[in-house]
GUMIDO-144974 format. One record per residue: x, y, z of N, C-alpha, C, O, CB in turn; chain; residue number from 0; residue in one letter. Coordinates in Angstrom, 2 decimals. Atoms other than C-alpha are relative to their C-alpha. Glycine has a CB too. Example, Ala and Ser with C-alpha at 12.3 -4.5 7.8 and 13.67 -1.06 7.14 Angstrom:
BEGIN
+---------+---------+---------+---------+---------+---------+---------+---------+---------+---------+---------+---------+---------+---------+---------+---+-----+---+
!     n_X !     n_Y !     n_Z !    ca_X !    ca_Y !    ca_Z !     c_X !     c_Y !     c_Z !     o_X !     o_Y !     o_Z !    cb_X !    cb_Y !    cb_Z ! c !   k ! r !
+---------+---------+---------+---------+---------+---------+---------+---------+---------+---------+---------+---------+---------+---------+---------+---+-----+---+
!    0.89 !   -1.19 !    0.00 !   12.30 !   -4.50 !    7.80 !    0.90 !    1.20 !    0.00 !    1.94 !    1.18 !    0.66 !   -0.99 !    0.03 !    1.25 ! A !   0 ! A !
!   -0.82 !   -1.19 !   -0.06 !   13.67 !   -1.06 !    7.14 !   -0.77 !    1.09 !    0.73 !   -0.26 !    2.20 !    0.90 !    0.41 !    0.46 !   -1.42 ! A !   1 ! S !
+---------+---------+---------+---------+---------+---------+---------+---------+---------+---------+---------+---------+---------+---------+---------+---+-----+---+
//
This chain:
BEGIN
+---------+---------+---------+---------+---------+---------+---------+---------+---------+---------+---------+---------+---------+---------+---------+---+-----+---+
!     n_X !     n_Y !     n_Z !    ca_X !    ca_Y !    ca_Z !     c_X !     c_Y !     c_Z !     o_X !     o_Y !     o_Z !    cb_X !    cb_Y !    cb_Z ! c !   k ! r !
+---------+---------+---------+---------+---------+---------+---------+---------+---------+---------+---------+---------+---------+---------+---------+---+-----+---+
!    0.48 !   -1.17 !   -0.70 !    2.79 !  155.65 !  229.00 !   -0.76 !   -0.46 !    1.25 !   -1.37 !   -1.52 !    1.34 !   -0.89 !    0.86 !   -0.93 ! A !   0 ! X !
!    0.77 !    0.64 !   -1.42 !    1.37 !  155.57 !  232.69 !   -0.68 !    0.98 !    0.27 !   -0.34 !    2.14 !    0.48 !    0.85 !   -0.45 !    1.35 ! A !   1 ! X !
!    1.75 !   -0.80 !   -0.30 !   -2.34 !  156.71 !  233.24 !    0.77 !    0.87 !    1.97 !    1.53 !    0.44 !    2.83 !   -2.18 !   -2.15 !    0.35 ! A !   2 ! X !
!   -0.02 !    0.29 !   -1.75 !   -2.21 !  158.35 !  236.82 !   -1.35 !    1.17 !   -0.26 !   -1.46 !    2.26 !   -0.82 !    1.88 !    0.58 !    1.34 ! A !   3 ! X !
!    1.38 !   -1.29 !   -0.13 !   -5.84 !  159.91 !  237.44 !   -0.14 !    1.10 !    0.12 !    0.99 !    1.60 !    0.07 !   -0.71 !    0.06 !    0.79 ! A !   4 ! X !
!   -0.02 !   -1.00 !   -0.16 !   -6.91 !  162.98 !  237.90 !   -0.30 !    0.05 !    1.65 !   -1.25 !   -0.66 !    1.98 !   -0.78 !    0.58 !   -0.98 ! A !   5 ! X !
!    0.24 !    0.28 !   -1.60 !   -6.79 !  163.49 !  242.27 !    0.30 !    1.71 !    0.69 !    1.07 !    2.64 !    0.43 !    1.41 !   -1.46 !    0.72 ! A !   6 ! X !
!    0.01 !   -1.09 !   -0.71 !   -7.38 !  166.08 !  244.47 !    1.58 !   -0.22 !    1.38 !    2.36 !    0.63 !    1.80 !   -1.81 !    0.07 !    0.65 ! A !   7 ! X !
!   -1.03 !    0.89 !   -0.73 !   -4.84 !  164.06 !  246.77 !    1.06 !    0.38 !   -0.09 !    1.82 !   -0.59 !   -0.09 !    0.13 !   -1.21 !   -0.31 ! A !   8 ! X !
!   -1.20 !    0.11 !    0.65 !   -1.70 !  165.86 !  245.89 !    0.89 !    0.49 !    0.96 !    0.51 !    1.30 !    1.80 !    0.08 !    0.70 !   -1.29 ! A !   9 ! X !
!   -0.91 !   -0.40 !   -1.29 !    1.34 !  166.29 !  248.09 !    1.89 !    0.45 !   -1.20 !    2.44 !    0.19 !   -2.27 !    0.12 !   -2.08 !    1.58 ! A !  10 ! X !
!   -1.78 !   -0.53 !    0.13 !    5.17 !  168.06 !  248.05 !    0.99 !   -1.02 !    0.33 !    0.98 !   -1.41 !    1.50 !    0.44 !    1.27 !    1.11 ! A !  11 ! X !
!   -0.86 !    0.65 !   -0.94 !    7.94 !  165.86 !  248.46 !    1.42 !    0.94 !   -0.55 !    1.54 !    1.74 !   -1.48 !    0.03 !   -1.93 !   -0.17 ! A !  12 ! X !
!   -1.04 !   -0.94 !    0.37 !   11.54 !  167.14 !  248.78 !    1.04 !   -1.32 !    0.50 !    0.91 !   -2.17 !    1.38 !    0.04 !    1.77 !    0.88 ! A !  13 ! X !
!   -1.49 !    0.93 !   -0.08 !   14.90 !  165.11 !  248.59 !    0.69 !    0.60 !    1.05 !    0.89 !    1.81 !    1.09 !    1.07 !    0.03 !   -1.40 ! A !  14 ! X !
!   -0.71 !   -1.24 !   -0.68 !   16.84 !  165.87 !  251.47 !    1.88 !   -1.30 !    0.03 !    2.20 !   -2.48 !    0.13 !   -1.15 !    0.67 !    2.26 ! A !  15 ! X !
!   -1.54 !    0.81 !   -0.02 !   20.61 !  164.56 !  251.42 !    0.32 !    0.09 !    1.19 !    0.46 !    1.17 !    1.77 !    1.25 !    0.55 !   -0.86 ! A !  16 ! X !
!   -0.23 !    0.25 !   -1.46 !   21.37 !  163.01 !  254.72 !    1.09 !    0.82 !    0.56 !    1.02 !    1.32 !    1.69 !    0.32 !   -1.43 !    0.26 ! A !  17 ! X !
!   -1.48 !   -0.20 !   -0.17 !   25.26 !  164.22 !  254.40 !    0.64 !   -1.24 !    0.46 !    1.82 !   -1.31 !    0.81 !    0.32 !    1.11 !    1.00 ! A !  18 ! X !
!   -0.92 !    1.10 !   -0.02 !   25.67 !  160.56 !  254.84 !    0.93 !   -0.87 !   -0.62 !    0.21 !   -1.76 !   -1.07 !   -0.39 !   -0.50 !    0.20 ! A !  19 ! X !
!   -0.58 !    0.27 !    1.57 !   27.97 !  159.23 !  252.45 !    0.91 !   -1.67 !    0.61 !    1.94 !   -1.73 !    1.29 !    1.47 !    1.78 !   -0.82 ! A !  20 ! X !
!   -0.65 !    1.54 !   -0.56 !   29.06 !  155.36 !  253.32 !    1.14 !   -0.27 !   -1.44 !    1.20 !    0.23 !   -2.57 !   -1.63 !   -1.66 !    0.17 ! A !  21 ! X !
!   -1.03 !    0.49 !    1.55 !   31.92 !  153.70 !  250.97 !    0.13 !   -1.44 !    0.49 !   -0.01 !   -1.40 !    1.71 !    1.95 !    0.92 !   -0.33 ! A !  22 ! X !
!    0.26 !    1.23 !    0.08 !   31.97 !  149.94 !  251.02 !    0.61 !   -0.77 !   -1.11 !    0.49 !   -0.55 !   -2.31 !   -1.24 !   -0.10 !    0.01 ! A !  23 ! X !
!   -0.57 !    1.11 !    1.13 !   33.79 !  147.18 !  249.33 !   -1.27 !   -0.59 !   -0.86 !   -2.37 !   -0.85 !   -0.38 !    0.84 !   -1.43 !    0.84 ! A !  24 ! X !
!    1.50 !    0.56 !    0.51 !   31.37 !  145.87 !  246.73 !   -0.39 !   -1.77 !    0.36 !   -1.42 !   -2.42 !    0.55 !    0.00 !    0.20 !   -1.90 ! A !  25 ! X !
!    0.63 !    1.51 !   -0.31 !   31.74 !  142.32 !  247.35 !   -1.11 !    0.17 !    1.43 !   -2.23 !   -0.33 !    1.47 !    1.53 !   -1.27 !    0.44 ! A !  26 ! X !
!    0.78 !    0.40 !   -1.49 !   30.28 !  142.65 !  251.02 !   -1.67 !    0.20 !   -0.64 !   -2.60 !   -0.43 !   -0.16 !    0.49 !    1.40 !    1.67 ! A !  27 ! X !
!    1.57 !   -0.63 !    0.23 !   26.87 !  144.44 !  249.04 !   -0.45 !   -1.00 !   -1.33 !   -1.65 !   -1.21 !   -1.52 !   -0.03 !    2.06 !   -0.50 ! A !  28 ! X !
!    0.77 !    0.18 !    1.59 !   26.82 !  142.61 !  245.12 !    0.91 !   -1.36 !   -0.14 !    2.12 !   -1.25 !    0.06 !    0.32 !    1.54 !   -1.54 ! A !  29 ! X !
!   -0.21 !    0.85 !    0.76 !   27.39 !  139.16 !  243.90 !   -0.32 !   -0.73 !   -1.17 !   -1.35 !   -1.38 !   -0.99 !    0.04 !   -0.38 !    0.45 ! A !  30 ! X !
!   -1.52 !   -0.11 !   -0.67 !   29.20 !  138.35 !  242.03 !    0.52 !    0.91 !   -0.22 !   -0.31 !    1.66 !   -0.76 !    0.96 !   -0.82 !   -0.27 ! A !  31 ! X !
!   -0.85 !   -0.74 !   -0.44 !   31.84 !  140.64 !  242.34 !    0.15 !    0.70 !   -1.64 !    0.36 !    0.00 !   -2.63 !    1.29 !   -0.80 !    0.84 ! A !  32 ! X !
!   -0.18 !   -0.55 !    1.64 !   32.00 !  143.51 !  239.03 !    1.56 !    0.84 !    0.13 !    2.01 !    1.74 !    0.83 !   -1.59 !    1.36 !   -0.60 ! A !  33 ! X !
!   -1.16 !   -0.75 !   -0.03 !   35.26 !  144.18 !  238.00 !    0.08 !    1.36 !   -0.18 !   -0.81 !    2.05 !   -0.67 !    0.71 !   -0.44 !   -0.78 ! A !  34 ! X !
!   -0.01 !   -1.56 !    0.14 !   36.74 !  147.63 !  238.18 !   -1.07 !    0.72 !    0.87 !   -1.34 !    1.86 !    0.51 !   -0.26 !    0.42 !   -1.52 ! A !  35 ! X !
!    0.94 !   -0.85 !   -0.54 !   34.02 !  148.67 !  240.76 !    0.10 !   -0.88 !    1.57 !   -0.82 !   -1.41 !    2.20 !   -1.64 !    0.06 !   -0.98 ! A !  36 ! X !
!   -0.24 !    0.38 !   -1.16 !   35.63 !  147.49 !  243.79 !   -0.38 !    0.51 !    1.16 !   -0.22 !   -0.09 !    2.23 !    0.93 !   -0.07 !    0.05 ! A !  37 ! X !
!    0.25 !   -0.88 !   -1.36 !   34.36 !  150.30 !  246.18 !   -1.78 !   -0.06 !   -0.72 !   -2.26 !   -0.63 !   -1.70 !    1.14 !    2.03 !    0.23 ! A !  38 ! X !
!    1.32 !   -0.31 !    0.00 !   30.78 !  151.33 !  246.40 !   -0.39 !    1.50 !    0.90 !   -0.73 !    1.42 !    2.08 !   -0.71 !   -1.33 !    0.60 ! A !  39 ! X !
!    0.68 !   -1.24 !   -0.46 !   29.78 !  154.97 !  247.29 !   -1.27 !    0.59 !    0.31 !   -1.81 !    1.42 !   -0.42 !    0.23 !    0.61 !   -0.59 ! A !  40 ! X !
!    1.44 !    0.24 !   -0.59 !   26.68 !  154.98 !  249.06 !   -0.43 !    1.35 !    0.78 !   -0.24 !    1.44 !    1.99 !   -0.01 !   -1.38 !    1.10 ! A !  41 ! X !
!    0.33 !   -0.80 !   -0.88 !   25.09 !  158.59 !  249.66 !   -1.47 !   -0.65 !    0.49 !   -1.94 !   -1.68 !    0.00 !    0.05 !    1.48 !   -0.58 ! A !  42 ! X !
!    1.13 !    0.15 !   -0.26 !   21.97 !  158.44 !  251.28 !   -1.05 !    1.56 !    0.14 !   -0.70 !    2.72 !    0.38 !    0.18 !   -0.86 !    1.18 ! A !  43 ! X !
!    0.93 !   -1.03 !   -0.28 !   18.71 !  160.47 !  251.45 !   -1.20 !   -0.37 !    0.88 !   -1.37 !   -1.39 !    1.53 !   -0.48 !    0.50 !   -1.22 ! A !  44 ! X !
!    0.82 !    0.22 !   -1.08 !   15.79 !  161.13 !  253.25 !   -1.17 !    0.90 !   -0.81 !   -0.74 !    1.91 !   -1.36 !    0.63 !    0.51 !    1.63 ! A !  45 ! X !
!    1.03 !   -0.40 !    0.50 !   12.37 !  162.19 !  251.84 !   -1.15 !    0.99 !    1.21 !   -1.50 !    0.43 !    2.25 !   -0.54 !   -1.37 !   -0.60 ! A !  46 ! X !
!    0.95 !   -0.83 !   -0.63 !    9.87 !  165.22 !  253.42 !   -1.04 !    0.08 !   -0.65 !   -0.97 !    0.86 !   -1.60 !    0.36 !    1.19 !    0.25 ! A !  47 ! X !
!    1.14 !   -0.07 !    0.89 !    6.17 !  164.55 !  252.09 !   -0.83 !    0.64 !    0.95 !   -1.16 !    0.49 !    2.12 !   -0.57 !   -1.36 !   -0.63 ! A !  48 ! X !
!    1.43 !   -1.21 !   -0.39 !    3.63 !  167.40 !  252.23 !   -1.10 !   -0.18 !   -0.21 !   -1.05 !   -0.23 !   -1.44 !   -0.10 !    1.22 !   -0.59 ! A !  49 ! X !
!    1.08 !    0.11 !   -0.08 !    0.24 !  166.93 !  252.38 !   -0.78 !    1.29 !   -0.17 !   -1.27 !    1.85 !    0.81 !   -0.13 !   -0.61 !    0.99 ! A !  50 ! X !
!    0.06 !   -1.65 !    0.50 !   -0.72 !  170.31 !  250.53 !   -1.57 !    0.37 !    0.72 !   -1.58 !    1.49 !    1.24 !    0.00 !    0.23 !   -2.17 ! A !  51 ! X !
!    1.01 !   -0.17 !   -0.36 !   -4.52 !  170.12 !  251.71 !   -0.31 !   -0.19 !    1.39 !   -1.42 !    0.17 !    1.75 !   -0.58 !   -0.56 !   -0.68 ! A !  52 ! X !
!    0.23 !    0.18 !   -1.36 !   -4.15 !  169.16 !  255.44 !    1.39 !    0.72 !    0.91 !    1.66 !    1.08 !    2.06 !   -0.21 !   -1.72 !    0.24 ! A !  53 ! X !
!   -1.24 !   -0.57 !   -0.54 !   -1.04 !  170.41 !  255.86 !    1.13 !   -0.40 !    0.78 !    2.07 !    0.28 !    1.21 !   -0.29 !    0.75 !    0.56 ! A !  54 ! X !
!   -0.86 !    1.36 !   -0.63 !    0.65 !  167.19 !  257.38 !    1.09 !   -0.16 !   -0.52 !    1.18 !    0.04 !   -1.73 !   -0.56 !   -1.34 !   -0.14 ! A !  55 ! X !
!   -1.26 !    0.30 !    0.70 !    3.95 !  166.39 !  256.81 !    0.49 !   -1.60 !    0.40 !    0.14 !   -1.96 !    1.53 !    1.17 !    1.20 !    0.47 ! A !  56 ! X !
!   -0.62 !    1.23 !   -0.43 !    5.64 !  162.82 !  257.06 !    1.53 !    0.15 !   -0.62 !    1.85 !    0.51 !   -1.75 !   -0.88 !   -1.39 !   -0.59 ! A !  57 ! X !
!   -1.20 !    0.35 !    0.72 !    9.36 !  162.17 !  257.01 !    0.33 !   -1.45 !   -0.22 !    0.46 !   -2.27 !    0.69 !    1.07 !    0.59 !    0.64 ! A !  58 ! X !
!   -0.85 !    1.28 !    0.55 !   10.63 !  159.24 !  255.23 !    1.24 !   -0.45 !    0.35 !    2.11 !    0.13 !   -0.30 !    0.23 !    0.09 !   -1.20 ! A !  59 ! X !
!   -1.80 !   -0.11 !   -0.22 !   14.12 !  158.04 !  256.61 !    0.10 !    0.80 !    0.72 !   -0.67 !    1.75 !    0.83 !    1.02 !    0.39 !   -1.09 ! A !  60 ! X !
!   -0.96 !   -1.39 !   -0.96 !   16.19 !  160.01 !  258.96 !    1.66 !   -0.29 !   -0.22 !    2.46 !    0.35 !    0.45 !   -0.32 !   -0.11 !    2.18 ! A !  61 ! X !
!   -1.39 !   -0.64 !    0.05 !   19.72 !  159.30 !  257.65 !    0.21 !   -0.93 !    1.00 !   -0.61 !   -1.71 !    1.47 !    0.34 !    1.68 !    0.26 ! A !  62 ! X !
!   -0.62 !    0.59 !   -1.19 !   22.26 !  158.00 !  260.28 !    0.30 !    0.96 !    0.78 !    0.56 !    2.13 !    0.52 !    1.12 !   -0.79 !   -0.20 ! A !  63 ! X !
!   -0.39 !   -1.16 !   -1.12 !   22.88 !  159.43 !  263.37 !    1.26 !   -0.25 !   -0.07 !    1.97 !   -1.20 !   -0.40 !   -0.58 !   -0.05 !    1.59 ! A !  64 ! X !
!   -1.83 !    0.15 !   -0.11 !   26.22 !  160.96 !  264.07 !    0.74 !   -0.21 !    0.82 !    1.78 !    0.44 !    0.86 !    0.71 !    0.85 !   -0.23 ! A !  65 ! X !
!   -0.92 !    0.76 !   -1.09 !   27.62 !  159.11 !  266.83 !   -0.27 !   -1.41 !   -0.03 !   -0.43 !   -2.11 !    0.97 !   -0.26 !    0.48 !    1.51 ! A !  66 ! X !
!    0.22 !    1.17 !    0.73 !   27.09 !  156.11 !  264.76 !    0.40 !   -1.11 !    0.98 !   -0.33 !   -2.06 !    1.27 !    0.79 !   -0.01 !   -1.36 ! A !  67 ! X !
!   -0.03 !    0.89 !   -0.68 !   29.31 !  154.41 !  267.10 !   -0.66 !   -0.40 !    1.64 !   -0.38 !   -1.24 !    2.49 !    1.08 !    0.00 !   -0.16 ! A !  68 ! X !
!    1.01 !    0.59 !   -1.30 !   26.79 !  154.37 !  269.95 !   -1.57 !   -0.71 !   -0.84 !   -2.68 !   -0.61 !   -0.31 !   -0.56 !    1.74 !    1.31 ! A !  69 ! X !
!    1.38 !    0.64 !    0.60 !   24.05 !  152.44 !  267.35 !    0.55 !   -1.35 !    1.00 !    1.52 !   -1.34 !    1.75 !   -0.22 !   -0.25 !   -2.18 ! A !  70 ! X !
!   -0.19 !    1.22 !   -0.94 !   23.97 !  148.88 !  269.09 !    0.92 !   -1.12 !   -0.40 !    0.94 !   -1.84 !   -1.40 !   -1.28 !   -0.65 !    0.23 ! A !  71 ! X !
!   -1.31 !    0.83 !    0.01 !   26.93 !  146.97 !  269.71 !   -0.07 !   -1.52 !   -1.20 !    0.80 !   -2.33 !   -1.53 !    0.21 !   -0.57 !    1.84 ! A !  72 ! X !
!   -0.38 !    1.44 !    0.82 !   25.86 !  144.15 !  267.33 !   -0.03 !    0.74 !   -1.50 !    0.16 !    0.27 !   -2.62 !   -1.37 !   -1.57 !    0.21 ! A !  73 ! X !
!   -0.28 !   -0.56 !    1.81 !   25.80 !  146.68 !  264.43 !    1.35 !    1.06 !    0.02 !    1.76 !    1.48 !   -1.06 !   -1.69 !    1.17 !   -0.77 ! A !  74 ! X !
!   -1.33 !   -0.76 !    0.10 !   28.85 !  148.72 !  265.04 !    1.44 !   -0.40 !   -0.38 !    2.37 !    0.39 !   -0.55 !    0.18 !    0.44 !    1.11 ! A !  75 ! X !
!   -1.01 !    0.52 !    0.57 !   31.35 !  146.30 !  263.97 !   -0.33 !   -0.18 !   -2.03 !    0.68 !   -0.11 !   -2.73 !    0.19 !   -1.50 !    0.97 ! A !  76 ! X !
!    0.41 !   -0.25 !    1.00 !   29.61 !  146.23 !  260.42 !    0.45 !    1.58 !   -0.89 !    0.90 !    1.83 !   -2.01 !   -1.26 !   -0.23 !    0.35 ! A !  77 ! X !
!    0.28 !   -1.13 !    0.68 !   29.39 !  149.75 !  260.03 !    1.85 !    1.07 !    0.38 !    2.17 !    2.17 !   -0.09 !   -1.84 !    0.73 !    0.80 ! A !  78 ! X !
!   -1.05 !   -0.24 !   -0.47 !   32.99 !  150.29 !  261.70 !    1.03 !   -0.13 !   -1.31 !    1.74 !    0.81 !   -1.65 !    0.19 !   -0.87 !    1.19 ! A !  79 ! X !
!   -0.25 !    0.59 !    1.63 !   34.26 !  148.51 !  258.19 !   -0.02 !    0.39 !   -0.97 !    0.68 !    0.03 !   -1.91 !   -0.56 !   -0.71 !   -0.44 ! A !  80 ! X !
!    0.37 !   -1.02 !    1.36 !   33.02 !  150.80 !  255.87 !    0.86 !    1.42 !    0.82 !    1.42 !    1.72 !    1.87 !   -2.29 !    0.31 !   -0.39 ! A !  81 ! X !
!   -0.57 !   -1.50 !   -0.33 !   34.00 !  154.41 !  255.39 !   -0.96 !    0.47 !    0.45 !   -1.83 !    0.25 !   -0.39 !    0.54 !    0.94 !   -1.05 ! A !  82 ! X !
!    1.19 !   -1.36 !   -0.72 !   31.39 !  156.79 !  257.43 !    0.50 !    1.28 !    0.09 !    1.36 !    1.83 !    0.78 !   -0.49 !   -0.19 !    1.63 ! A !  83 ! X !
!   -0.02 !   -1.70 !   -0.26 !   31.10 !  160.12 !  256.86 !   -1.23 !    0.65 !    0.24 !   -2.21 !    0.48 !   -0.48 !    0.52 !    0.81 !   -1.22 ! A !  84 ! X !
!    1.91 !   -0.69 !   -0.84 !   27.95 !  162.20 !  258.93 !    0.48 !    1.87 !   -0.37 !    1.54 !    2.23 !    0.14 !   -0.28 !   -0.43 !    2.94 ! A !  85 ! X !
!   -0.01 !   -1.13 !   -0.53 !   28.02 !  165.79 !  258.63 !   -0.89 !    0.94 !    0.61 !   -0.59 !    2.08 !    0.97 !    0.39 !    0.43 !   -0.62 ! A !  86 ! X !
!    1.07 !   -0.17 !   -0.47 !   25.05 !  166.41 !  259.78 !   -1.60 !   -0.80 !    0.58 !   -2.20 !   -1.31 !   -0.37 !   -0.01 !    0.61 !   -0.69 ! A !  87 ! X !
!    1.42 !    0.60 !   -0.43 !   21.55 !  164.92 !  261.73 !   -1.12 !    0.32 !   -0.93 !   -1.38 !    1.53 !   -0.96 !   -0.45 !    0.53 !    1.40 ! A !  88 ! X !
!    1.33 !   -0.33 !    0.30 !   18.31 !  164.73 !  259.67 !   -0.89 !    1.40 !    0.78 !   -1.60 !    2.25 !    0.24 !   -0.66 !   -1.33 !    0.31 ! A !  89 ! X !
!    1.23 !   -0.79 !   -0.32 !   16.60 !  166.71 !  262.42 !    0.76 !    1.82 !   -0.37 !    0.10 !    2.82 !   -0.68 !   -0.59 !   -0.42 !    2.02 ! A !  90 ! X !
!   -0.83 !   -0.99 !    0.05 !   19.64 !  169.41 !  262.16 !   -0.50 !    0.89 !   -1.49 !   -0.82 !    2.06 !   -1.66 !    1.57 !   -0.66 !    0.05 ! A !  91 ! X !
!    0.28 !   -0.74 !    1.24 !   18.99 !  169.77 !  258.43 !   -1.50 !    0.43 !   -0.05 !   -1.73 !    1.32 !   -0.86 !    0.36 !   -0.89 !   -1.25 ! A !  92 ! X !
!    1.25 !   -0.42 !    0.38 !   15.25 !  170.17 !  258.68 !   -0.22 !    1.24 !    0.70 !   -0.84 !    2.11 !    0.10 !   -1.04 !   -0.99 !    0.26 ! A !  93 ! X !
!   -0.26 !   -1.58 !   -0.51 !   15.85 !  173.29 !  261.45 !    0.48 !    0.58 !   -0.99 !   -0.25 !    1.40 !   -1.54 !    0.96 !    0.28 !    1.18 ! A !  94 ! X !
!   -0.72 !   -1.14 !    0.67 !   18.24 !  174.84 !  259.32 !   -1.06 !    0.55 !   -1.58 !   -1.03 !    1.69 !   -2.04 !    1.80 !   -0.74 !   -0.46 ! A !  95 ! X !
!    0.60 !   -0.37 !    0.89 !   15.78 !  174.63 !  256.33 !   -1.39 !    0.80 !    0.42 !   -2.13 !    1.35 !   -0.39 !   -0.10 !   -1.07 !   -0.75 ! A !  96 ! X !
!    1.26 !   -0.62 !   -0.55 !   12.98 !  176.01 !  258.43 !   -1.49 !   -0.43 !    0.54 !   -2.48 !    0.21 !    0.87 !   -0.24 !    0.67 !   -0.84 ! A !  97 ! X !
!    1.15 !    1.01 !   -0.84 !   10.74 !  172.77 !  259.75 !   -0.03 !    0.10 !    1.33 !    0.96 !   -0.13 !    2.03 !    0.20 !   -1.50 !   -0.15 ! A !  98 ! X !
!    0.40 !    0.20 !   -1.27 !    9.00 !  173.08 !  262.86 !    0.30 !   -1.78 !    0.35 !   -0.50 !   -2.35 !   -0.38 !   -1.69 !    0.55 !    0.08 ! A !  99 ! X !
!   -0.09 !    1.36 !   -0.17 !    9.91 !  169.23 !  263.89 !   -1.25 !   -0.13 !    0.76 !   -1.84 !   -1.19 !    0.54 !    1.32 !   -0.53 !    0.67 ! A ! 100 ! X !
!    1.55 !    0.43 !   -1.13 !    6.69 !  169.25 !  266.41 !   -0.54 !    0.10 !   -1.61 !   -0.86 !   -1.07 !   -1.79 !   -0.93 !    1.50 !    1.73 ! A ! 101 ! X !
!    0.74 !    0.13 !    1.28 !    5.24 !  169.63 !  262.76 !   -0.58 !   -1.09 !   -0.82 !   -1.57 !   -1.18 !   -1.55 !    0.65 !    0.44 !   -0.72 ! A ! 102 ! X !
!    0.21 !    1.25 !    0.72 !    5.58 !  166.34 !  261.66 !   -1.19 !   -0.83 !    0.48 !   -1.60 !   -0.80 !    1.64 !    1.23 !   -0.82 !    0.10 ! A ! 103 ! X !
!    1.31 !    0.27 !   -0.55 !    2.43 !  164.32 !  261.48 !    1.03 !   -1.77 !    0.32 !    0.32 !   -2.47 !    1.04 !   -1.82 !    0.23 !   -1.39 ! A ! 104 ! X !
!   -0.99 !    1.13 !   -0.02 !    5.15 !  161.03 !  261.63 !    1.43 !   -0.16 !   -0.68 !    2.09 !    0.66 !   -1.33 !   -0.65 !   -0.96 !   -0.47 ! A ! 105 ! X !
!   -1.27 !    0.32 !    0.78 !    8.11 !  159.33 !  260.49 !    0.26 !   -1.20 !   -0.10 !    0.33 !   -1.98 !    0.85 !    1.11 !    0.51 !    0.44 ! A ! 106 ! X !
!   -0.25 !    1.53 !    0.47 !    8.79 !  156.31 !  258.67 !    0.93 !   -0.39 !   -0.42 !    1.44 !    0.17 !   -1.38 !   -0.63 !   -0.46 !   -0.83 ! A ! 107 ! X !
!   -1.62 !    0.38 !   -0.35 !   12.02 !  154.22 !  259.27 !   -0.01 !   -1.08 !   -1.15 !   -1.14 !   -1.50 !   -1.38 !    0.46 !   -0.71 !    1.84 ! A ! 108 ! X !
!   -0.56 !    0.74 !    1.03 !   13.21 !  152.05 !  256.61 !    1.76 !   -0.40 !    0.70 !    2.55 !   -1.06 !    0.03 !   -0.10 !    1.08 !   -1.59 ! A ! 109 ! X !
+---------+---------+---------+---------+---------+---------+---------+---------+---------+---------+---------+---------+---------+---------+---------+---+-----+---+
//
């Protein structure tokens, strides 16, 4: 069992699904190599933490942008390799859900 104190400190977070969905041979990601699991399906997410008492928000991640192939020429042959699928921008999905983006107190890239 895991103690976690009692804290006034408490915040919202929300899962947000990038719509990025990568597919990848597994060798390039896991060695060694597991049979029968030759691909690798890689969605990704992106985290929105609320700060219920100040009212701050931080986003975690932003997903990939969707003109992937303008990221920088020494990573676009990498990511050219895999399957990419975008259907949408981080900042796209946080409008449509109803975030002011000037809102954010930051954002932290991983």
């Amino acid at each position: 069992m895991v103690y976690i104190p009692k804290s006034t400190f408490m915040v919202d977070v929300q899962l947000i699904n990038t719509t990025t969905d990568i597919t990848v041979k597994s060798s390039d990601l896991l060695q060694p190599e597991l049979k029968g699991q030759d691909t690798l399906y890689l969605p990704t997410f992106a985290f929105l933490i609320r700060h219920r008492a100040s009212g701050r928000s931080v986003l975690f991640d932003c997903g990939s942008r969707k003109d992937w192939k303008n990221l920088p020429p020494a990573i676009v042959p990498s990511v050219s390799t895999s399957g990419v699928h975008i259907e949408k921008s981080v900042d796209e999905i946080l409008i449509e859900g109803g975030q002011n983006l000037n809102e954010l107190s930051s954002i932290i890239w991983r």
